[in-house]
PDB file with SEQRES, HELIX, SHEET and CRYST1 records, atoms N, CA, C and O in Angstrom:
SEQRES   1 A   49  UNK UNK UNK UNK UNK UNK UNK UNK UNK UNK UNK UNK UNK          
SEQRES   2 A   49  UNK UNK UNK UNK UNK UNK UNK UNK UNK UNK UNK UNK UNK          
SEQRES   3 A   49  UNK UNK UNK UNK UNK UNK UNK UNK UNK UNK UNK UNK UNK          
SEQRES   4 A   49  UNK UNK UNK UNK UNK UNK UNK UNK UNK UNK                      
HELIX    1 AA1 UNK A    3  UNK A    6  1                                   4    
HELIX    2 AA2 UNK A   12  UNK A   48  1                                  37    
CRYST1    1.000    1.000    1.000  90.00  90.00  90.00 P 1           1          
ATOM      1  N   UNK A   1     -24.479 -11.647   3.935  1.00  0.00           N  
ATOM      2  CA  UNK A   1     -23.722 -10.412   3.787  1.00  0.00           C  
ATOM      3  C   UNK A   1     -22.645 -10.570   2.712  1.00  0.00           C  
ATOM      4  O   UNK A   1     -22.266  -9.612   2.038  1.00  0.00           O  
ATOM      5  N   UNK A   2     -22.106 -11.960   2.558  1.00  0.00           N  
ATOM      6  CA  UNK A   2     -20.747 -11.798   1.570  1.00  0.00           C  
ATOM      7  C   UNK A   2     -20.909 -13.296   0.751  1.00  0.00           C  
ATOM      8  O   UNK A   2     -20.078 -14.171   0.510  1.00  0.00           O  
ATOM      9  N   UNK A   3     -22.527 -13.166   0.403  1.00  0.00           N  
ATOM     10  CA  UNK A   3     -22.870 -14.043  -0.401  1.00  0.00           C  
ATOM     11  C   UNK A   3     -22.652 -13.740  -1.962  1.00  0.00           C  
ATOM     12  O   UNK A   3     -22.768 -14.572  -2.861  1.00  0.00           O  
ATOM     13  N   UNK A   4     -22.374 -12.632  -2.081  1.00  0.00           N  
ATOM     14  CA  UNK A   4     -21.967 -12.585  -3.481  1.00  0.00           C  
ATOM     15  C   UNK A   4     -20.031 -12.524  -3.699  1.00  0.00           C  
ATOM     16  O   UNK A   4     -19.406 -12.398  -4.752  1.00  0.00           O  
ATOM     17  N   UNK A   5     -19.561 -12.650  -2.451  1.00  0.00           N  
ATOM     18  CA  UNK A   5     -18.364 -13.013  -2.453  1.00  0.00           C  
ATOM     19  C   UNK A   5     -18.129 -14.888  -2.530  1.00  0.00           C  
ATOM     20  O   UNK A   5     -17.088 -15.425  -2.908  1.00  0.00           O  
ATOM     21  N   UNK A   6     -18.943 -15.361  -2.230  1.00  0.00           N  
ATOM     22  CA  UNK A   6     -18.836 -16.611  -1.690  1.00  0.00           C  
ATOM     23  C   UNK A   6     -19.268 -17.526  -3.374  1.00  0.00           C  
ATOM     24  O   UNK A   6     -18.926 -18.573  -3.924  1.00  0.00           O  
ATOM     25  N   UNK A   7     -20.273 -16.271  -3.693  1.00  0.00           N  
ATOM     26  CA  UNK A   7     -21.034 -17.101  -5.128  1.00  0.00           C  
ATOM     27  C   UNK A   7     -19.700 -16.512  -6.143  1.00  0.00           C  
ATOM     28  O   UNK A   7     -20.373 -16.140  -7.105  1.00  0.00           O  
ATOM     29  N   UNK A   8     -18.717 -16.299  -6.404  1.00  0.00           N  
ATOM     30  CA  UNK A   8     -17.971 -15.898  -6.715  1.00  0.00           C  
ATOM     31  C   UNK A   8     -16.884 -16.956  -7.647  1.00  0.00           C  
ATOM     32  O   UNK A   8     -16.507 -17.855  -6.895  1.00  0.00           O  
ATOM     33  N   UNK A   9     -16.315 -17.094  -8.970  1.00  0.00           N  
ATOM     34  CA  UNK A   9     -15.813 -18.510  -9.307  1.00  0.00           C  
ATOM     35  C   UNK A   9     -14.137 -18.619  -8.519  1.00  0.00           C  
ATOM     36  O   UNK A   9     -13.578 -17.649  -8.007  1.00  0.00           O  
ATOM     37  N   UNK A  10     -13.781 -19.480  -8.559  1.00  0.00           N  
ATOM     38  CA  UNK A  10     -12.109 -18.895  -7.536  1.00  0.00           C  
ATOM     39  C   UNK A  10     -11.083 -18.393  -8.337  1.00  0.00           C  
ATOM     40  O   UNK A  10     -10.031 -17.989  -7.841  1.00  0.00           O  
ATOM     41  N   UNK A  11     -11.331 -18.385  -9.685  1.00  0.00           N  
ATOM     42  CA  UNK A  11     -10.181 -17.065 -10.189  1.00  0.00           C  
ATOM     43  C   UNK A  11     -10.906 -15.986  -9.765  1.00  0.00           C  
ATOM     44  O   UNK A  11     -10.360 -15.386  -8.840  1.00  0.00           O  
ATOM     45  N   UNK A  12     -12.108 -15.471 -10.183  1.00  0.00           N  
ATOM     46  CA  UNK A  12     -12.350 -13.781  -9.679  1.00  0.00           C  
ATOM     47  C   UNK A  12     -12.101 -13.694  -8.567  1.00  0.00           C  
ATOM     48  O   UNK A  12     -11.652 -12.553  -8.460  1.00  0.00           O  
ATOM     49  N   UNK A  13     -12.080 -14.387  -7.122  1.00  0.00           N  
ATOM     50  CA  UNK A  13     -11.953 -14.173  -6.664  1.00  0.00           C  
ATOM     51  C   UNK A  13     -10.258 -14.102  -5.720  1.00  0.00           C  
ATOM     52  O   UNK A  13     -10.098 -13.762  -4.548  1.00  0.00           O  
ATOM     53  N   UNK A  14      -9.068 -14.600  -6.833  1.00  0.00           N  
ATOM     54  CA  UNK A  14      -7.757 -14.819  -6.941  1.00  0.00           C  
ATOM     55  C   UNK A  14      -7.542 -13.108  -7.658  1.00  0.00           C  
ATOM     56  O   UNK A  14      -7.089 -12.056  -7.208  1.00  0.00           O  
ATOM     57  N   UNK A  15      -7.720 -13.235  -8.055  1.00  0.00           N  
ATOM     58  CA  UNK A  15      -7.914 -12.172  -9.058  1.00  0.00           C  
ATOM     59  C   UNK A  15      -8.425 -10.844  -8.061  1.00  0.00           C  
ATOM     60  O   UNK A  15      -7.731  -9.836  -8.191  1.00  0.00           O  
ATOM     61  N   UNK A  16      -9.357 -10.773  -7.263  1.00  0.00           N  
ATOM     62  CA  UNK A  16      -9.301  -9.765  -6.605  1.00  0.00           C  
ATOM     63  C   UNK A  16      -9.325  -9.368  -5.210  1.00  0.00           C  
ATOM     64  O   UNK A  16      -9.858  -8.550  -4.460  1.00  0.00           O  
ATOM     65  N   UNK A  17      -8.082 -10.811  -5.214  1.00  0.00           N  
ATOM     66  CA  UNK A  17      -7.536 -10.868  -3.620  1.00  0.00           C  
ATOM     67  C   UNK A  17      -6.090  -9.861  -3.873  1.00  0.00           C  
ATOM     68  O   UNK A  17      -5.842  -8.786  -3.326  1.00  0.00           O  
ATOM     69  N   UNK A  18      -5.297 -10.575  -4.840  1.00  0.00           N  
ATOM     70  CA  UNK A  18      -4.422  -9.745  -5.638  1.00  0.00           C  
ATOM     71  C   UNK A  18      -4.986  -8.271  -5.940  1.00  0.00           C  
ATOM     72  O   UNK A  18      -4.801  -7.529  -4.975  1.00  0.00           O  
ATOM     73  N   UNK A  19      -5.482  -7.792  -6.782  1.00  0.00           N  
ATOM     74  CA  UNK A  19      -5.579  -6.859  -6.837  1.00  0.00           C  
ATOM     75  C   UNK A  19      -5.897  -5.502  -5.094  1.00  0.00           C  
ATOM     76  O   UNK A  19      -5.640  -4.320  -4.865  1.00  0.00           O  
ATOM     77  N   UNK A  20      -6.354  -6.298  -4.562  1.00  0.00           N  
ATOM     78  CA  UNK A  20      -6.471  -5.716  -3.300  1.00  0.00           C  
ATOM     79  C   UNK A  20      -5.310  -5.545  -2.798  1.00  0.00           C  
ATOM     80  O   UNK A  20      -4.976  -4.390  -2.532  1.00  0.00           O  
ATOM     81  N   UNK A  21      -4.548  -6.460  -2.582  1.00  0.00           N  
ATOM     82  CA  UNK A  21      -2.871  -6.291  -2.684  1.00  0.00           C  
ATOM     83  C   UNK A  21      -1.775  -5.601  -2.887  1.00  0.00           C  
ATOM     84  O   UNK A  21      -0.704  -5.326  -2.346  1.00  0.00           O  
ATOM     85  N   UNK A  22      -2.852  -5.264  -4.570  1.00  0.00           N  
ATOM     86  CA  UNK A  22      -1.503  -4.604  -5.130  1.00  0.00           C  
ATOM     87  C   UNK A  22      -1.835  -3.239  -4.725  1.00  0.00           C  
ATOM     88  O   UNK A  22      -0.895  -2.487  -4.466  1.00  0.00           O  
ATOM     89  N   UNK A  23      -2.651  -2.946  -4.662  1.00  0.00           N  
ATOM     90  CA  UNK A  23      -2.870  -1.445  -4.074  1.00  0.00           C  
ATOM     91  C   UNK A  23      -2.796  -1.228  -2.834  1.00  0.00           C  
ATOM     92  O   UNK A  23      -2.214  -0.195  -2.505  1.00  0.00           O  
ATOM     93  N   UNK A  24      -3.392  -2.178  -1.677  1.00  0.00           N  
ATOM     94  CA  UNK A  24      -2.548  -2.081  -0.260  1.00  0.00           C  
ATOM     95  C   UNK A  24      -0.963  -1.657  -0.722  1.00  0.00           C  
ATOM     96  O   UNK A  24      -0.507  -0.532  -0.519  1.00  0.00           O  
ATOM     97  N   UNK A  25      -0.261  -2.679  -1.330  1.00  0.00           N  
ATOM     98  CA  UNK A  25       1.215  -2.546  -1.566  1.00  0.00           C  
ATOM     99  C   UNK A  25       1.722  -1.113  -1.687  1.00  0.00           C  
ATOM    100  O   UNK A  25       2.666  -0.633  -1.060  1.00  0.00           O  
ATOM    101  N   UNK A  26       0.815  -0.394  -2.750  1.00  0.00           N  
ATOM    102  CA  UNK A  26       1.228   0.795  -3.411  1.00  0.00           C  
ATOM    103  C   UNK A  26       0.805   1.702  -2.520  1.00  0.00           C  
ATOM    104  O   UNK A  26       1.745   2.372  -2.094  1.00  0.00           O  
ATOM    105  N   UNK A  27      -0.039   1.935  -2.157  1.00  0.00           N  
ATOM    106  CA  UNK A  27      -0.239   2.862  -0.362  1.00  0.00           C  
ATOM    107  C   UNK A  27       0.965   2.694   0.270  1.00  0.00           C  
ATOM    108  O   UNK A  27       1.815   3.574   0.135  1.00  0.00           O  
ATOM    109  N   UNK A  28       1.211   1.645   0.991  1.00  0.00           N  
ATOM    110  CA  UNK A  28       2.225   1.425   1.582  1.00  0.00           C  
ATOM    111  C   UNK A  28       3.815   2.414   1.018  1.00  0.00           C  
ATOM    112  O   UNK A  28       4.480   3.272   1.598  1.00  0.00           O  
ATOM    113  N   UNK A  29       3.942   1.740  -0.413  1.00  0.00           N  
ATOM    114  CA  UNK A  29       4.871   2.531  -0.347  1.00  0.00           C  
ATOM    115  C   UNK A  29       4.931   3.754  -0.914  1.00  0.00           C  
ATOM    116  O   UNK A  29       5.978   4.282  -1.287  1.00  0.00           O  
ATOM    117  N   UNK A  30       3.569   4.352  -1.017  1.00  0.00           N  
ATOM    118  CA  UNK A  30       3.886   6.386  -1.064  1.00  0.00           C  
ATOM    119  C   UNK A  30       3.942   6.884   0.044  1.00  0.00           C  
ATOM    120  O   UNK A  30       4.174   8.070   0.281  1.00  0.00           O  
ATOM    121  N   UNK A  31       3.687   5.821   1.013  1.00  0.00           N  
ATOM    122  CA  UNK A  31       3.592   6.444   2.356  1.00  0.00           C  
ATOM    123  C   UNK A  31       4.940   6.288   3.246  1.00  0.00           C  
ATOM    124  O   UNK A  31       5.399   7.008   4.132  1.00  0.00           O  
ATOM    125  N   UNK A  32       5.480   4.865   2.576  1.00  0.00           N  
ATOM    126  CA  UNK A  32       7.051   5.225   2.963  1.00  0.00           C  
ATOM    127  C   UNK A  32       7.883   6.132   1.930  1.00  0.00           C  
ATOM    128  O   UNK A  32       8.922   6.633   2.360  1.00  0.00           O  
ATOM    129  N   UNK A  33       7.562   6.342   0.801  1.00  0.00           N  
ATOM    130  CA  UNK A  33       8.441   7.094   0.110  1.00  0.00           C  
ATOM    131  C   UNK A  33       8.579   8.848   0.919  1.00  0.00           C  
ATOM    132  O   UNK A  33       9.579   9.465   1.287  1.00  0.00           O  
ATOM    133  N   UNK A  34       7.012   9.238   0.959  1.00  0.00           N  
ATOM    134  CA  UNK A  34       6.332  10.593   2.019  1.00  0.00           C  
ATOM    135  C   UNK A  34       7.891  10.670   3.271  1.00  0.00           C  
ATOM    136  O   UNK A  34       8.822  11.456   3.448  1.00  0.00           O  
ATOM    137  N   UNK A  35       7.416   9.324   3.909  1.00  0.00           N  
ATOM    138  CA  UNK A  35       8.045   9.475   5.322  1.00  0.00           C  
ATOM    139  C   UNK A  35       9.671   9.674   5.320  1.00  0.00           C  
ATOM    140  O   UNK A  35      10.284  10.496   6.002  1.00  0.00           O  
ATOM    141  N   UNK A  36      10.341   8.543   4.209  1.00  0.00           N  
ATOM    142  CA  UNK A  36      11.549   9.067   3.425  1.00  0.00           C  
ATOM    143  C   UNK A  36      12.253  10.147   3.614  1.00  0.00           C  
ATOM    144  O   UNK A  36      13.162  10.413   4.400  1.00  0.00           O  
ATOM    145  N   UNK A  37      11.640  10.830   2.670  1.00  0.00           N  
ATOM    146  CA  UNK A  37      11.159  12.589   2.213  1.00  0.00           C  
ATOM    147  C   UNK A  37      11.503  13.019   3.216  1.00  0.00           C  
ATOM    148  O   UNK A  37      12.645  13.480   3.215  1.00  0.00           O  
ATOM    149  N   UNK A  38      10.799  13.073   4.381  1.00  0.00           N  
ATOM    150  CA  UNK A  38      10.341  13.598   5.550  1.00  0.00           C  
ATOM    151  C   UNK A  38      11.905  13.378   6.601  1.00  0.00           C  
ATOM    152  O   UNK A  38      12.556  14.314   7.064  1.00  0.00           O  
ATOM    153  N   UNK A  39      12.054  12.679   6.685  1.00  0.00           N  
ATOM    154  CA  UNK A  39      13.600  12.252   7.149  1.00  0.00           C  
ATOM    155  C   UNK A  39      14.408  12.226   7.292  1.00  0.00           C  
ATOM    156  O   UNK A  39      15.204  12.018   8.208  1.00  0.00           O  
ATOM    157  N   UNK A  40      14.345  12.678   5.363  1.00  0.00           N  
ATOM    158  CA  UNK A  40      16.088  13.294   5.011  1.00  0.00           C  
ATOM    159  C   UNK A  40      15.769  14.796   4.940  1.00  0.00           C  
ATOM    160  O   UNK A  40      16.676  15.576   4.652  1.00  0.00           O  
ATOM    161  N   UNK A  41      14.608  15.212   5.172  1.00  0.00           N  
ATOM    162  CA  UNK A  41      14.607  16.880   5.543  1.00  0.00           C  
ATOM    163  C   UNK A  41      15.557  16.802   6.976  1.00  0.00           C  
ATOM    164  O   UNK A  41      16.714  17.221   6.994  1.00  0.00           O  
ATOM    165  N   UNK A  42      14.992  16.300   7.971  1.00  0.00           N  
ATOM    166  CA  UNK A  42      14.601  16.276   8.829  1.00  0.00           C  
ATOM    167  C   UNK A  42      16.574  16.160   9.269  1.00  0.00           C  
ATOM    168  O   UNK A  42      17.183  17.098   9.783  1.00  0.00           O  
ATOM    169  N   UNK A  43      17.152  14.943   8.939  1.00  0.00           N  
ATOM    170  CA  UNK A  43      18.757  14.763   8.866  1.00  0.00           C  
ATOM    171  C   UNK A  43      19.400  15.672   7.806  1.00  0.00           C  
ATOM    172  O   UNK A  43      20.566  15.395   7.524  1.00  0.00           O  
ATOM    173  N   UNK A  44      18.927  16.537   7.280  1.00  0.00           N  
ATOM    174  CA  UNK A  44      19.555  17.552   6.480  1.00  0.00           C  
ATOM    175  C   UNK A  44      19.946  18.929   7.479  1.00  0.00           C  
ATOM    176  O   UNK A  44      20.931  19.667   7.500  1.00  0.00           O  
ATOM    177  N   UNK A  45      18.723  18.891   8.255  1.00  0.00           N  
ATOM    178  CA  UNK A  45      18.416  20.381   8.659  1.00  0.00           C  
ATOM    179  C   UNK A  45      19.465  19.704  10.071  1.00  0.00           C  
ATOM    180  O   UNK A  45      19.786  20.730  10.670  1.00  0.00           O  
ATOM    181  N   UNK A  46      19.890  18.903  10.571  1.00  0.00           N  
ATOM    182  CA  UNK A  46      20.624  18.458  11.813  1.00  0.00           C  
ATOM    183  C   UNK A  46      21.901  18.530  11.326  1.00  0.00           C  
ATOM    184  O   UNK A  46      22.761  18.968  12.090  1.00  0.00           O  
ATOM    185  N   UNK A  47      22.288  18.116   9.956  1.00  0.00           N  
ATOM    186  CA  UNK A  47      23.937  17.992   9.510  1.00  0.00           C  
ATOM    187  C   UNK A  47      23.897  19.816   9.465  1.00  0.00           C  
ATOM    188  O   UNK A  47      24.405  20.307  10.473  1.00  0.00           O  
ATOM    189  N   UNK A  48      23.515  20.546   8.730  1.00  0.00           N  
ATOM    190  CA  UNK A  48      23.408  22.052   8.792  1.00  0.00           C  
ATOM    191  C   UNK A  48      23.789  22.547  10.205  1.00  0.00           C  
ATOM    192  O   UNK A  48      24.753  23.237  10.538  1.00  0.00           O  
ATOM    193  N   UNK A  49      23.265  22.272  10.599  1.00  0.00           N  
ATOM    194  CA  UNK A  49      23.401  22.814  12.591  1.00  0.00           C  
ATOM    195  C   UNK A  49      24.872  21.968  12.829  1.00  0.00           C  
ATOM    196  O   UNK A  49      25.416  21.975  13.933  1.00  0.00           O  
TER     197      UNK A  49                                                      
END                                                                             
């Protein structure tokens, strides 16, 4: 099943352990930036009241 991961030389596969990474990473943070966002609506609309 992950024989063409395995036949793989160990930079490509450094190379796109990282890269998997870096985009986990970057999900991560639009999704905290989103929730952020979401938050300071959220403590805006409470200081108002």
């Amino acid at each position: 099943m992950f024989a063409w991961f395995l036949n793989m030389k160990a930079m490509s596969k450094l190379m796109t352990g990282f890269a998997l990474m870096g985009v986990f990473m970057m999900l991560v943070g639009v999704l905290a930036l989103s929730n952020m966002s979401r938050i300071n609506d959220v403590v805006e609309l409470l200081y108002v009241k």
